[in-house]
C-alpha positions in Angstrom: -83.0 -127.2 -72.1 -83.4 -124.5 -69.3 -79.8 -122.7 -70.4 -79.3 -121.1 -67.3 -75.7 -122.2 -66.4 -72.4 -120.2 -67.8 -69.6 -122.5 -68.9 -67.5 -121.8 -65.8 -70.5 -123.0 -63.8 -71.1 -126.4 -66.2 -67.6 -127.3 -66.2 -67.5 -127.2 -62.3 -70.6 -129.0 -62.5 -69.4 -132.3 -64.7 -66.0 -132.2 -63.0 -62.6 -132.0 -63.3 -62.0 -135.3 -63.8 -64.0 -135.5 -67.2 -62.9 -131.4 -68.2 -60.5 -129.3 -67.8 -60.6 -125.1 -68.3 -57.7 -123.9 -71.2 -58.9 -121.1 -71.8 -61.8 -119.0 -70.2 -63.3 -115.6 -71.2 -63.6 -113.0 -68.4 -67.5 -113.6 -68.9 -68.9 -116.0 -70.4 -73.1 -116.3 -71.3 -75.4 -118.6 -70.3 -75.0 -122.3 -72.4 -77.3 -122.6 -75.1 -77.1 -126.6 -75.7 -74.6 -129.3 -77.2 -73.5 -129.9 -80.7 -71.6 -132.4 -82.1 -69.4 -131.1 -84.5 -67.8 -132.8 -87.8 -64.9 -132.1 -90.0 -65.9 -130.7 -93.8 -69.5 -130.7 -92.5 -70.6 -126.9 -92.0 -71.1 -126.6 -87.9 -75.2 -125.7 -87.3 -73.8 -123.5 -84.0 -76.2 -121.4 -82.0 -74.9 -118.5 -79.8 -74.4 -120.4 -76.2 -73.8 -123.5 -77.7 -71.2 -126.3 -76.6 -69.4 -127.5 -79.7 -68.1 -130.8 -79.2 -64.8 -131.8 -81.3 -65.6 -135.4 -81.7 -64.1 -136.1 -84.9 -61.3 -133.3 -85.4 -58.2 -134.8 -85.9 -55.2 -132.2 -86.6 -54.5 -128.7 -85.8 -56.0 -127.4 -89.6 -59.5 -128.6 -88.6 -59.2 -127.7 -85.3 -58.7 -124.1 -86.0 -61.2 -123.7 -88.4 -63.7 -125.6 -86.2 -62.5 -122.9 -83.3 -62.8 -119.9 -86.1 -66.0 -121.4 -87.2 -67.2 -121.7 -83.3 -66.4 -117.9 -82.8 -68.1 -116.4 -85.9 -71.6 -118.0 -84.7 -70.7 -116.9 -81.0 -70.8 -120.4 -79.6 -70.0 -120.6 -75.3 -66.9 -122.8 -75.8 -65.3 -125.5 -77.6 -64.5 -128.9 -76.2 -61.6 -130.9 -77.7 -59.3 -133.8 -76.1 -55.2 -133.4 -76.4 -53.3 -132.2 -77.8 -55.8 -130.4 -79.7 -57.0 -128.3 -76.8 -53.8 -126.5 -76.3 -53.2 -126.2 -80.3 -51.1 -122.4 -80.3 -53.5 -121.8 -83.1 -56.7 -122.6 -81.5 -56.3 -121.0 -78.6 -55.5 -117.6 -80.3 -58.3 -118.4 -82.5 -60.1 -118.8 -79.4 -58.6 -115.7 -77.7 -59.7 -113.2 -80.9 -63.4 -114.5 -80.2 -63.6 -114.7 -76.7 -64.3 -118.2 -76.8 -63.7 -121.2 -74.4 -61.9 -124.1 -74.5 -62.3 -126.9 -72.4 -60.3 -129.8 -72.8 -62.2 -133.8 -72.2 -59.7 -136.0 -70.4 -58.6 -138.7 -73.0 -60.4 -141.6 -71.8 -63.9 -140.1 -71.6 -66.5 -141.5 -74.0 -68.0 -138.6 -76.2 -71.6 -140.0 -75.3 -71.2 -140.2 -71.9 -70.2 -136.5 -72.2 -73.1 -135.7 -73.8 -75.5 -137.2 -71.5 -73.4 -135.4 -68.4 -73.6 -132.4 -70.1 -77.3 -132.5 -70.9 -78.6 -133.5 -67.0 -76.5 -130.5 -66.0 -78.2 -128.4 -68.6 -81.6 -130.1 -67.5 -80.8 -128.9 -63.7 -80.9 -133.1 -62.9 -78.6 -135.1 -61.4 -76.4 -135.5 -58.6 -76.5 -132.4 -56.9 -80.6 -132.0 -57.2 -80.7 -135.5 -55.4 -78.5 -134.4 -52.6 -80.5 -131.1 -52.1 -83.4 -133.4 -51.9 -81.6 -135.8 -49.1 -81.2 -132.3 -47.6 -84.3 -130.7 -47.4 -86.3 -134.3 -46.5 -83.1 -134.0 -43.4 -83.8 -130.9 -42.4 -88.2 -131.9 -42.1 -88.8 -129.7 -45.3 -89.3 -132.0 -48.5 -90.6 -130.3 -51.4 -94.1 -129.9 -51.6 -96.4 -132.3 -54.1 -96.8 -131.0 -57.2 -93.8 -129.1 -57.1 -90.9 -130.2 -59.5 -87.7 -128.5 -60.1 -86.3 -127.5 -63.3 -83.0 -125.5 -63.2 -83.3 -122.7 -61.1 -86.9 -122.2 -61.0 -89.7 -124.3 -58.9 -92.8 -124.9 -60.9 -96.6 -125.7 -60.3 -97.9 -128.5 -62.1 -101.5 -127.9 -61.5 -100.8 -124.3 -62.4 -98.7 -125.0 -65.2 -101.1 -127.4 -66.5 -103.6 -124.8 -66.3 -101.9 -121.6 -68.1 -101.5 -119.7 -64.9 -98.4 -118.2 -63.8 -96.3 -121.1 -63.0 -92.9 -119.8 -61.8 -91.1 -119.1 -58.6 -87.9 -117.8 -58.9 -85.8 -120.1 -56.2 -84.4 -117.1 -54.4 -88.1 -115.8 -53.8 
């Protein structure tokens, strides 16, 4: 996964109508990937990573999932309500300058995932648009160019070990 979007940044990207910001850091770093965490199963958490409260059920769990979140300095944890506005998770959250992001109630934990991912990925929506926009303006992207997050990359020269990269702002 290219990692190179911050959770303010991802959630803006998936939308409000599938998350919603509790709680935010000041900074936040760049997200790592998504995990799908269980109750009484130790959380593998990477620093950066989205932690996904799919089977948490009451406030106990929640906290220790939150606590547990913190310790491995995961980007932010992603709960539905109530549990995302649990007093005890959010000042678990608070003490480790975590995030928490609620999931509106009705959204599938798979489809999440998959959201979550193409953002990640730098795919989706808004890559097509830009697409529409540059083949609009007379300037579609060269062949063997493809885009991957924020960078533009050669296929013939990535295939071939050379220097590969173009930063987009260059």
């Amino acid at each position: 996964m290219a990692g190179l979007i911050d959770v303010r940044a991802l959630i803006e990207r998936v939308g409000p109508t599938l998350l919603r910001t509790v709680r935010l850091p000041d900074t936040t770093g760049c997200v790592g990937d998504v995990v799908i965490a269980e109750p009484d199963v130790p959380a593998s958490v990477a620093e950066g990573d989205l932690v996904l409260g799919v089977a948490v059920t009451d406030g106990a769990q929640t906290a220790a999932l939150t606590r547990e979140c913190g310790r491995q300095s995961a980007a932010a944890v992603l709960l539905k309500p109530p549990l995302s506005t649990d007093d005890e998770v959010l000042a678990t959250a608070e003490e480790h300058r975590l995030a928490v992001v609620e999931v509106s109630r009705g959204t599938a934990w798979a489809q999440l995932v998959w959201l979550i991912r193409a953002a990640l990925a730098g795919s989706g929506v808004e890559d097509a648009e830009d697409r529409e926009a540059q083949a609009a303006a007379g300037r579609p992207q060269r062949e063997g160019v493809r885009r991957t997050g924020h960078r533009l990359v050669d296929k013939e020269k990535e295939q071939t070990g050379q220097e590969a990269g173009y930063d987009k702002g260059q």
